[in-house]
C-alpha positions as CSV (number, residue, x, y, z in Angstrom):
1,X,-48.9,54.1,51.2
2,X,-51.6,52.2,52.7
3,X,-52.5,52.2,56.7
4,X,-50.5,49.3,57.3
5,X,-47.0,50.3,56.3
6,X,-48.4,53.7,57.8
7,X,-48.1,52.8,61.5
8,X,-45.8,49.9,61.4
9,X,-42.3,49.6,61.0
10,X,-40.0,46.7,60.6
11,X,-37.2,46.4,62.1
12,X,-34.6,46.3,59.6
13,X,-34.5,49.7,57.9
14,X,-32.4,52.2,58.3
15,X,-29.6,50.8,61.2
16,X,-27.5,53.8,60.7
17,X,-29.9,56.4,61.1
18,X,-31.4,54.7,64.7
19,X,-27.7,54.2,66.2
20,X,-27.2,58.0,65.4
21,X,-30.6,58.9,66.9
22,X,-29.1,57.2,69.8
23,X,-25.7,58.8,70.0
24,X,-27.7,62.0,70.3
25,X,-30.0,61.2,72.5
26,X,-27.3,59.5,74.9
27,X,-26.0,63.1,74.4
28,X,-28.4,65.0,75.6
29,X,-29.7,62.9,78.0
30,X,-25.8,63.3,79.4
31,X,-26.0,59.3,79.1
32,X,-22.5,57.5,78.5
33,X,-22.8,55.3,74.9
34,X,-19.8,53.7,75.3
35,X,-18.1,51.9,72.6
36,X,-19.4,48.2,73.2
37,X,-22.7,49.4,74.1
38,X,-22.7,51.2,70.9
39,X,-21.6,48.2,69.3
40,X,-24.1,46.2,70.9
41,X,-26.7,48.4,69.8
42,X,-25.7,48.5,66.0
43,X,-25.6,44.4,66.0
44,X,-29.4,44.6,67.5
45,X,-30.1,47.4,64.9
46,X,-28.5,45.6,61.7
47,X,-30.3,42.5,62.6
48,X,-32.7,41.1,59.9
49,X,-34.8,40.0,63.1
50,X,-35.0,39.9,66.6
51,X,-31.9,38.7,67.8
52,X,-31.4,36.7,71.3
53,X,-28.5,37.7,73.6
54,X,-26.3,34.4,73.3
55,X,-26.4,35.4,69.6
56,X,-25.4,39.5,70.5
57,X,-22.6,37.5,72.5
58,X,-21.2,35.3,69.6
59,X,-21.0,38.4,66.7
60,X,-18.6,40.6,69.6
61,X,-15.9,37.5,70.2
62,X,-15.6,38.3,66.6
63,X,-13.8,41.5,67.6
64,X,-14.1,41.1,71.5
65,X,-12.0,37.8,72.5
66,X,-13.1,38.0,76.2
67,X,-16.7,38.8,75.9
68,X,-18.7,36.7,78.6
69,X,-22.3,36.6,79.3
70,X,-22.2,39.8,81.8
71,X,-21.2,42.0,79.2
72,X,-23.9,41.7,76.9
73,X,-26.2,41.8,79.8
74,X,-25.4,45.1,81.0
75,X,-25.0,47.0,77.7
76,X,-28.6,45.3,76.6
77,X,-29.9,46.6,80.5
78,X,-28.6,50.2,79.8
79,X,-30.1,50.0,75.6
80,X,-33.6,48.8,77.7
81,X,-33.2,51.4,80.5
82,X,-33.5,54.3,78.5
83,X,-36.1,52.9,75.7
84,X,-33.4,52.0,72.7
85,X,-34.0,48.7,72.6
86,X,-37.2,46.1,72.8
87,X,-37.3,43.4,74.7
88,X,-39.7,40.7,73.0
89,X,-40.4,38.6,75.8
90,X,-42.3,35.5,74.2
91,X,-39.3,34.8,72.3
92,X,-36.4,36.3,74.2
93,X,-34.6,38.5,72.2
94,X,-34.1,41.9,71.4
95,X,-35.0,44.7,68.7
96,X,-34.4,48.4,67.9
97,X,-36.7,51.1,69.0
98,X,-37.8,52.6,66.0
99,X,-38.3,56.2,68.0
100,X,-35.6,56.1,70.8
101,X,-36.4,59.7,71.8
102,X,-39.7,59.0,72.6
103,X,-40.6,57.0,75.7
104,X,-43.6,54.7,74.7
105,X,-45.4,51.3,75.1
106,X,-45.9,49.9,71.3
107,X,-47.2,46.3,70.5
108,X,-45.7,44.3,68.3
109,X,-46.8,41.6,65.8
110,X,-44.0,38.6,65.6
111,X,-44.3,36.0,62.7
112,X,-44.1,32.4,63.7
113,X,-42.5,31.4,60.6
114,X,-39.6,33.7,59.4
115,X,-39.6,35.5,63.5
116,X,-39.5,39.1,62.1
117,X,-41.0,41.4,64.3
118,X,-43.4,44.8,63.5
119,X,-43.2,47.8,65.6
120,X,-46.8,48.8,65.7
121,X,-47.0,52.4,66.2
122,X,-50.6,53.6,67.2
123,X,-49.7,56.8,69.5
124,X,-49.7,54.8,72.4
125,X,-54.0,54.2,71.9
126,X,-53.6,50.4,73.0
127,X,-51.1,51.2,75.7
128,X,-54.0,53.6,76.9
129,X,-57.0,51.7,76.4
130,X,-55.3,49.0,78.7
131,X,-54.4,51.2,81.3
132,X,-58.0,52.1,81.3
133,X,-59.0,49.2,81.2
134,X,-56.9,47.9,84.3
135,X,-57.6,51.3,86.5
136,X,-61.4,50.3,85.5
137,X,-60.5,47.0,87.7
138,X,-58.7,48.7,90.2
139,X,-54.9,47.4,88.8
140,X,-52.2,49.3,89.4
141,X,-50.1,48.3,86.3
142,X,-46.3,48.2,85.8
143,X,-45.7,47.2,82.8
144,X,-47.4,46.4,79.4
145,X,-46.2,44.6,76.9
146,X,-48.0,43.0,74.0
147,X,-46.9,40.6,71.6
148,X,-49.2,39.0,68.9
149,X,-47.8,36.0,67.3
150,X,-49.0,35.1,63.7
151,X,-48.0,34.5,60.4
152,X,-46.6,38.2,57.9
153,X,-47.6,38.9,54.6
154,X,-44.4,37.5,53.1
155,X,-44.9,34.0,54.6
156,X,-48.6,34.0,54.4
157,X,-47.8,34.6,50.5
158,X,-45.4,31.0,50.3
């Protein structure tokens, strides 16, 4: 396995096993997962790729006839809220936490061409260094999120 594949995940592998990660964290977190925020979750998690919200929205009229705009919203604010979902802001849309019991900061790397995204898991040493960095300036940061736009592997290959 080389260092690559080592400390990046993509977001396609494994659906199942994240939205049962979830259930169990909602669990013990006494969190409610209810069924269309479960739902929403496992479209977000069986997604080939990051997927917007208007999208999320279309796939649940196929079994939700009444599903407006609001509902999507607040399921996707409580999957953000406690750290089962990504929110890719450059392109806005949404992917899976690959380690929903662990809160974190990860950067990801999003290809231009085919718009997969990489979970780039590096123990949180970016996330840190930038802190660092920004209490070395005297910035009292919020947030971090960093998302590095390129071309993958597969595409660079066609």
């Amino acid at each position: 396995m080389g260092t690559a594949s080592k400390h990046s995940h993509h977001h396609h592998h494994d659906a199942a096993g994240i939205v049962r990660e979830v259930e169990h964290e909602c669990a013990a977190r006494g969190l409610r997962l209810t069924p269309l925020r479960r739902e929403v979750l496992d479209l977000v998690a069986n997604a080939r790729k990051p997927v917007k919200a208007y999208d999320l929205l279309e796939s649940l009229r196929d079994s939700h006839a009444g599903a407006a705009p609001p509902t999507v919203y607040r399921a996707l604010d409580f999957l953000l809220e406690n750290g089962f979902i990504h929110k890719l802001e450059s392109i806005n849309s949404f992917v899976f936490c690959q380690h929903p019991a662990d809160s974190h900061q990860v950067p990801f790397l999003i290809c231009d061409v085919c718009e997969s995204a990489i979970e780039v898991c590096d123990d949180g040493a970016i996330a840190h260094m930038i802190a660092q960095q920004a209490e070395g300036f005297g910035f009292r940061a919020k947030a971090q999120i960093l998302e590095v736009h390129g071309v993958c592997k597969g595409c660079a290959r066609t």
